[in-house]
N, C-alpha and C positions, 0 to 999 in steps of 0.2 A: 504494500500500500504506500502511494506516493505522501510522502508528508507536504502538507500546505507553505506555502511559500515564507510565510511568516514564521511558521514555527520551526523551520529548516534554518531560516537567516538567527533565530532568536539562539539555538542550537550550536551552532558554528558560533558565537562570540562570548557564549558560556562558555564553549571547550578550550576557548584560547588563554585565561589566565591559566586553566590546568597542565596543556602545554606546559607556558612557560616556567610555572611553578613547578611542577616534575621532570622539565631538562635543566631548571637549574641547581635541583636535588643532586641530580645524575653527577653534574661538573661540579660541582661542591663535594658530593660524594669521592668520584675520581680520583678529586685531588687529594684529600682526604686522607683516602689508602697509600698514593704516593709519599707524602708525606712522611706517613705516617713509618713507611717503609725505610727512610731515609735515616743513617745514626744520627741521635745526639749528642754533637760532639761536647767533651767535657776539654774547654781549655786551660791547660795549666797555669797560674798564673801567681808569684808570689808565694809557689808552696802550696797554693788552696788548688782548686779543682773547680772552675764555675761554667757551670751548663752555657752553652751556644744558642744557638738558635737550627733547627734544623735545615735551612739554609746552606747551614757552615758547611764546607769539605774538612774531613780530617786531615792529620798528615798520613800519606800509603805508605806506613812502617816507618821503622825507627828513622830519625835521623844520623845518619856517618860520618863524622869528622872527614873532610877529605875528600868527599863525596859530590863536588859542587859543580856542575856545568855550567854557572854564568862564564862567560867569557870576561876575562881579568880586567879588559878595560870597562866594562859595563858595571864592574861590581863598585866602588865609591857610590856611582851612582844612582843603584839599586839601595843599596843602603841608608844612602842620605836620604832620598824618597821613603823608605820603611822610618828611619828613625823622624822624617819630618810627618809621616802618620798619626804617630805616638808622642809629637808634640816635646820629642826629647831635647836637652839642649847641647847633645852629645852630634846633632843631626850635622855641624858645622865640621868635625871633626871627622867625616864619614872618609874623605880622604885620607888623613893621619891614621886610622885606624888601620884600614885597607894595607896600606904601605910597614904599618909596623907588627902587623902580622905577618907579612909574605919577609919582613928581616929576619922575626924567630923563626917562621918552619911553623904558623898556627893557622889553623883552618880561619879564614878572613870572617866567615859568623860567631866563631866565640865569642870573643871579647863585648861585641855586643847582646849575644842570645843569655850571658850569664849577667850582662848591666841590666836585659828585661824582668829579669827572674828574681835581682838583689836589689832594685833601688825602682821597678817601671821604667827603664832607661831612662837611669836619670832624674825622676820627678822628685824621689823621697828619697832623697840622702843628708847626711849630717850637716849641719850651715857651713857655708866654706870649707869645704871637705874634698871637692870633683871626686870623691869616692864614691862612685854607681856600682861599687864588686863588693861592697862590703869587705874589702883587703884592709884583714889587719884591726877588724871590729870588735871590740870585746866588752865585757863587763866595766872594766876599768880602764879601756883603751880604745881611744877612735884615732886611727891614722889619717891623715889630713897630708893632700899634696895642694901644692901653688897653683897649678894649673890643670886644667883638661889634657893635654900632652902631656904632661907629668907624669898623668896617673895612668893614664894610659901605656906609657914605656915601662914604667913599673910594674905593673899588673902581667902584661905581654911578657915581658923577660919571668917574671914570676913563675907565671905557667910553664914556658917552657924548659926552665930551669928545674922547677919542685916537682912538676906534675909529668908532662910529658916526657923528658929525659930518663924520667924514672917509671915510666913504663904506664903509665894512669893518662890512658890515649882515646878515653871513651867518655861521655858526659857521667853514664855510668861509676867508673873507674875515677873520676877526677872527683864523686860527690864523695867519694870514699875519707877522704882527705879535705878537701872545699867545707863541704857543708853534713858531717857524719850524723847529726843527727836528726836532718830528713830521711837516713836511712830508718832508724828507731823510733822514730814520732811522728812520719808523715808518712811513710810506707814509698819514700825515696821518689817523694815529688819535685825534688830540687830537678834530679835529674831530668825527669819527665818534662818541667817547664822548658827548660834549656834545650832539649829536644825540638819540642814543638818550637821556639823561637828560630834555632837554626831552621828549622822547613819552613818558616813563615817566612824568615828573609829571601831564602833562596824561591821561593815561589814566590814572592812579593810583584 
């Protein structure tokens, strides 16, 4: 039976909010399960561990000292862009850095993947200190250099003097000695942060 011309038109403009209300369930849905699909990354940061946004990419596995394919002249400026991100005031130095890691023999993200971990590169460190590594911080003692280059040669020859020389070649291996009681208290988040920092620059 032929439905009337009215209640045919009346018909068709009921069905259209349902429509679009049940395909935009559908796309709401969809996304949804993608999402939902997606890990939550937990960024390290400071020792703590704070949820992402599902958004985020992780890093794909550890990071590796040594492991870096920027091309050497790209890297200052890959760096200074990361540290001018993070509003550090370390970002000026991104050449000085670059240059005085490749004098010790140090992967060129350390120095800054252990200032994101010990100080936010740079934001919270002791007044007039340019200590971003925490080098030298104790109870009764806060090392204090003149300048950002300072502390930087210092810290550089540091490492590769105390740490690497002596076989502690892994973020791993360096928290053993750096910072031993995020091994006992944090469940060896030092390391973990300094990881992710290294993959964030080098992907940056």
């Amino acid at each position: 039976m032929k439905l009337p011309a009215w209640l045919a038109k009346s018909s068709a403009l009921l069905a259209l909010p349902a429509l679009f209300f049940l395909g935009g369930s559908f796309a709401l849905i969809t996304f949804a399960s993608y999402a939902v699909g997606r890990p939550i990354v937990s960024v390290p940061r400071n020792g703590q561990l704070l949820k992402s946004t599902v958004f985020s990419s992780p890093p794909p596995g550890e990071a590796v000292l040594g492991e870096s394919v920027v091309r050497r002249e790209a890297r200052p400026l890959i760096l200074k862009k990361y540290l001018e991100s993070h509003n550090s005031p370390l970002a000026g130095q991104a050449q000085f850095m670059v240059d005085t890691a490749d004098t010790y023999g140090l992967d060129w993200r350390l120095l800054p993947a252990i200032a994101g971990q010990e100080s936010t590169f740079c934001r919270t460190i002791p007044d007039d200190s340019h200590n971003c590594w925490g080098w030298a911080i104790h109870a009764r003692y806060t090392k204090k250099f003149e300048t950002w280059q300072g502390a930087i040669e210092v810290v550089a020859k540091g490492l590769k003097e105390n740490y690497i020389d002596k076989g502690l070649v892994t973020p791993e291996q360096i928290m053993t000695r750096y910072c031993p009681r995020s091994i006992t208290e944090a469940g060896g988040s030092w390391a973990k942060a300094v990881e992710y920092f290294i993959w964030a620059i080098e992907n940056f």
